[in-house]
N, C-alpha and C positions, 0 to 999 in steps of 0.2 A: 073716565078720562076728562069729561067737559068738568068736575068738580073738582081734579087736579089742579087744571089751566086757570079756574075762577080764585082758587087757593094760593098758587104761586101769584096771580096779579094781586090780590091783597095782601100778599106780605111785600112785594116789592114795592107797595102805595105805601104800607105803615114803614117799611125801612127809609123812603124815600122825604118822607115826611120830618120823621124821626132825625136823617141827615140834614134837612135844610133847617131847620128847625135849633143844631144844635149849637153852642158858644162856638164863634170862632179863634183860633187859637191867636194868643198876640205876639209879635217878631222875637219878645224875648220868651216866650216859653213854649217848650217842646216837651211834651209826655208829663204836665204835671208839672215840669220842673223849670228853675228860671235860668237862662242863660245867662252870665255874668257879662259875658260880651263876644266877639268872635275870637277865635283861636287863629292866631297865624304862628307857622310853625319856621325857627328861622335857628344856624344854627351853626357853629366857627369850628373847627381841630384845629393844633400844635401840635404837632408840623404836619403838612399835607405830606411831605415827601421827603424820601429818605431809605439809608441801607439799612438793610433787614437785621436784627429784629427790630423796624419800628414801633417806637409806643408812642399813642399821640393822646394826648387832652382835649376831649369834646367839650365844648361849652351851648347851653340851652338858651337863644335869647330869641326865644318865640312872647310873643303878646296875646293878651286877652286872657291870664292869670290861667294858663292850664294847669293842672292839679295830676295828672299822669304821661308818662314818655314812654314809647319804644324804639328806640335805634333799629337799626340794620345795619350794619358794619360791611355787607355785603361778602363777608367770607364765610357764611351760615354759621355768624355769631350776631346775638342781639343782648339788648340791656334794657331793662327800663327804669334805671335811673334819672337822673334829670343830669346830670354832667358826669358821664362815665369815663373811665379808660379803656383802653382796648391798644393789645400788641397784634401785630400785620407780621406774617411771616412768609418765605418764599417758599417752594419746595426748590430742591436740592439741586431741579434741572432746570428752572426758570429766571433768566435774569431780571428781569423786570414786570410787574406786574401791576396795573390800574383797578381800583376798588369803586363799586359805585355806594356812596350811603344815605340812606333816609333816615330824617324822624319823623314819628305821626308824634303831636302834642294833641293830646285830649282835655277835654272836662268830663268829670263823672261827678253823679250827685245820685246816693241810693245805687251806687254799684251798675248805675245807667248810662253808656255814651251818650253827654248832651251835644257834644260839638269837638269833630276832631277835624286839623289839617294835618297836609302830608307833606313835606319839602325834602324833594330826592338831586343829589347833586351826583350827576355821573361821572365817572374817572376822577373824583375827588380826591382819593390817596394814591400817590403812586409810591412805590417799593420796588428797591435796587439791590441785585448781589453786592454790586462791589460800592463803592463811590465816586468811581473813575467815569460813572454815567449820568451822573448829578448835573 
């Protein structure tokens, strides 16, 4: 038991060491890899609202050169295109309905997430049976 406890305090001196001891990492690189710069994730549709079937045009104008996108459309559809389409439909017994959507814009480098944001806009699409509610 006492040769245990003498065992475990010397590797946690060599881990300890070992840690203080090692390069620390600089602002732009994470895991190896270099950050290009931050990711801020920003992002427009045409038209927000409208009678069913709407189809709307997402456009990407997030900064910090991300290289991957996933949407959420918030009707348990996603894309991860960089400017996708997507139609909103109603069900049969629902006159109007509010859609919340996110993009996460990423950087990947080596199949690694270096740096993602996430920009969620709630009740962003609204969708109408008729257009008498417009």
């Amino acid at each position: 038991m006492k040769e245990q406890k003498i065992l475990l305090i010397i590797i946690s001196m060599i881990l300890f060491s070992a840690t203080a001891h090692a390069a620390p990492l600089t602002n732009n690189t994470t895991n190896n890899a270099t950050i290009k710069s931050n990711v801020v994730a920003i992002f427009s549709g045409f038209p927000t609202s409208g009678k069913t079937p709407l189809h709307i045009h997402f456009t990407d104008n997030s900064t910090g050169s991300p290289n991957v996108w996933k949407w959420d459309f918030g009707d348990g559809s996603y894309s991860y295109r960089q400017n996708p389409e997507h139609t909103y439909y109603l069900k049969r017994d629902t006159a109007e309905k509010y859609y919340t959507v996110s993009l996460t814009a990423s950087q990947k480098e080596n199949n690694i997430t270096i740096i993602s944001n996430t920009n969620t806009k709630p009740d962003y699409i609204r969708i109408v049976r008729c257009s008498c509610l417009l």
